[in-house]
C-alpha positions as CSV (number, residue, x, y, z in Angstrom):
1,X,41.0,31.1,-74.4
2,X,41.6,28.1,-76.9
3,X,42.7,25.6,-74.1
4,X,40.1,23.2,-75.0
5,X,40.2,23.7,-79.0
6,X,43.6,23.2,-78.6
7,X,43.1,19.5,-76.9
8,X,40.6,18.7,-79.2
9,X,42.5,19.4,-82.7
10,X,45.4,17.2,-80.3
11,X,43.0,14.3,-79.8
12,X,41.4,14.4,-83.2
13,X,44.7,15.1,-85.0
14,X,47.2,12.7,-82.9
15,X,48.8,15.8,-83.0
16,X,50.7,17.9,-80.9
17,X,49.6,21.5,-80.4
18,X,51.6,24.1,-78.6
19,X,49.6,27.1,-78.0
20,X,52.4,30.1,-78.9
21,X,51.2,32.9,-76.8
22,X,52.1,35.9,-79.1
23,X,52.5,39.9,-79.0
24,X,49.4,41.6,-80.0
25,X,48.8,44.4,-82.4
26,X,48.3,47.6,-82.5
27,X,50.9,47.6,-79.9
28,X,53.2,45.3,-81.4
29,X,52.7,46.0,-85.1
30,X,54.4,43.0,-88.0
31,X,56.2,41.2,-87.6
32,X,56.0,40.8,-83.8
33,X,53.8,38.1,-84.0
34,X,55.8,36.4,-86.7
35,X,58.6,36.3,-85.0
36,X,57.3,35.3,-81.5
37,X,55.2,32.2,-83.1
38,X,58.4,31.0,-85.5
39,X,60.7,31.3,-82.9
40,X,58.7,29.2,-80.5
41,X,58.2,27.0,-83.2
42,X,61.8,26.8,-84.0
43,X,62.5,26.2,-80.0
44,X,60.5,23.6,-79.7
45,X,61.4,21.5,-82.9
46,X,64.8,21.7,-81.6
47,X,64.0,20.7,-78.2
48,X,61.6,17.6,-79.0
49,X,63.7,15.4,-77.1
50,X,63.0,17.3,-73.6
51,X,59.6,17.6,-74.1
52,X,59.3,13.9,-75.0
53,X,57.8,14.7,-78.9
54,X,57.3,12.3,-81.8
55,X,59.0,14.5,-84.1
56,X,56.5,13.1,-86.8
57,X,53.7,14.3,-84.5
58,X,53.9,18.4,-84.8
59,X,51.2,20.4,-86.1
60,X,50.8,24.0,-86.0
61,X,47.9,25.7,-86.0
62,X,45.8,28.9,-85.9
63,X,42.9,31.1,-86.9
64,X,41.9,34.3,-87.7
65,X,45.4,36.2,-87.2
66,X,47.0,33.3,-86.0
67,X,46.0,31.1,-89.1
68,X,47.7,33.5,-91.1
69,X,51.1,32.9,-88.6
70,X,50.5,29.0,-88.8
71,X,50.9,29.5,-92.5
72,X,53.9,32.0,-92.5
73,X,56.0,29.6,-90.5
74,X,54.7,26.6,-92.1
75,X,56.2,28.0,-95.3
76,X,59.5,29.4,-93.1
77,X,60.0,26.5,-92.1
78,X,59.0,24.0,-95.4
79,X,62.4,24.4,-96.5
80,X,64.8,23.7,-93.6
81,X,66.5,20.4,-93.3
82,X,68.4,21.1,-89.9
83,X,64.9,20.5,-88.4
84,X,61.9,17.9,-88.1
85,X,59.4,18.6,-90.6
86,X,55.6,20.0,-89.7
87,X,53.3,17.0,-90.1
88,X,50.5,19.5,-91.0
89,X,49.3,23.1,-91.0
90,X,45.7,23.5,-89.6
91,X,44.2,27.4,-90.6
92,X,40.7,27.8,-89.5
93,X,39.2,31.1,-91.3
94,X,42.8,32.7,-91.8
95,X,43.9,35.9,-92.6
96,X,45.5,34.8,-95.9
97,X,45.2,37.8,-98.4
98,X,45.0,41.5,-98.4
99,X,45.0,42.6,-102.0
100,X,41.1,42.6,-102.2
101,X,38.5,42.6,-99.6
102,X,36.1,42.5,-102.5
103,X,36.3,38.9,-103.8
104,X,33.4,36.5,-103.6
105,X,34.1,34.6,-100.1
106,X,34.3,38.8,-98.7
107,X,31.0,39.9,-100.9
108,X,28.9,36.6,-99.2
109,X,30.5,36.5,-96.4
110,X,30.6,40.4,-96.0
111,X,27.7,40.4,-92.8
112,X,28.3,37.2,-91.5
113,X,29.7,37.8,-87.9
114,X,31.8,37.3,-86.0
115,X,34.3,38.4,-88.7
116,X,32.5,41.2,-91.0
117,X,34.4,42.0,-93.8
118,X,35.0,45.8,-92.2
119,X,36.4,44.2,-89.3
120,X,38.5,41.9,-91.6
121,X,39.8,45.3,-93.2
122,X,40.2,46.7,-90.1
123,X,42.1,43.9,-87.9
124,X,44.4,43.8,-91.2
125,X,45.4,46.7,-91.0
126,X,46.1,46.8,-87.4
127,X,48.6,43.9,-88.0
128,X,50.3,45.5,-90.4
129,X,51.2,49.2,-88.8
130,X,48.9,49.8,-86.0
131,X,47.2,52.3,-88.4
132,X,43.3,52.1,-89.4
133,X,43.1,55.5,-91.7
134,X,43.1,54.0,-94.9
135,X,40.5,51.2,-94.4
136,X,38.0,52.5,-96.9
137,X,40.9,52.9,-99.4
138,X,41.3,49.1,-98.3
139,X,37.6,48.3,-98.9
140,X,38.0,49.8,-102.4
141,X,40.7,47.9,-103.4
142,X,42.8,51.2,-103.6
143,X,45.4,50.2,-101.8
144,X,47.4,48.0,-104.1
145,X,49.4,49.4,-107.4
146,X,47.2,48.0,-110.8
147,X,50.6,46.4,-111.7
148,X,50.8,44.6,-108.4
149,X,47.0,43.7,-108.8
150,X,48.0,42.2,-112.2
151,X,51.2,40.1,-111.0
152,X,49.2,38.2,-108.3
153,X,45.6,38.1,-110.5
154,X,46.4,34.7,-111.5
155,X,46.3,33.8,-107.4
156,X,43.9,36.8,-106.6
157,X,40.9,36.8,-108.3
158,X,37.5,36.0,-108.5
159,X,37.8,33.3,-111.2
């Protein structure tokens, strides 16, 4: 389905992008997907040589769910010398938080579809354990402990 987005951020980028086919929630709740994207990631940057890869020349991307993997094993990965590092992380409209659906970009942003913030909620949650019940807790910003809400504020918020 992102064949041709997937040549495109190539060309533009003078990239390489290796499309990671992945294992879908609510089947495969976290951190299926995790795994299955860091682990081809992993393969591959060990295997440049066969597949004839400029190691500086690796990109990951993703979006939506998948922006929100790009960036997990971007930051796996940051840290490891026994492989080539990732020349860039491109995230269009990730899944980066879950603390509070309520901040600004959710509030104006909130009908615009094809994401509505419900569905945001929703697909969240469906990541996470397969498990919708609590999405208007979610919505609230119930979910999260006030003291956990106060340690991440500083990253969280809407100032």
């Amino acid at each position: 389905t992102h064949e041709k987005l997937c040549r495109f951020i190539a060309r533009e980028s003078e990239s390489v992008v290796v499309s990671v086919g992945y294992r879908l929630a609510p089947e495969h709740k976290y951190p299926a997907a995790y795994e299955d994207c860091l682990n081809a990631t992993q393969h591959f940057l060990q295997h440049l040589e066969h597949y004839g890869v400029d190691p500086a020349r690796v990109t990951v991307c993703g979006d939506s769910a998948g922006g929100n993997l790009a960036a997990a094993v971007s930051q796996t990965l940051a840290g490891r010398s026994d492989l080539p590092r990732l020349r860039a992380q491109i995230l269009i409209y990730p899944g980066l938080q879950a603390l509070d659906f309520n901040l600004p970009s959710y509030q104006q942003n909130r009908g615009v579809p094809l994401l509505f913030r419900e569905r945001a909620a929703f697909y969240m949650l469906q990541y996470l354990n397969g498990n919708a019940t609590k999405l208007e807790e979610v919505l609230e910003g119930s979910h999260i402990p006030v003291d956990i809400k106060l340690k991440y504020r500083k990253w969280v918020s809407p100032d």
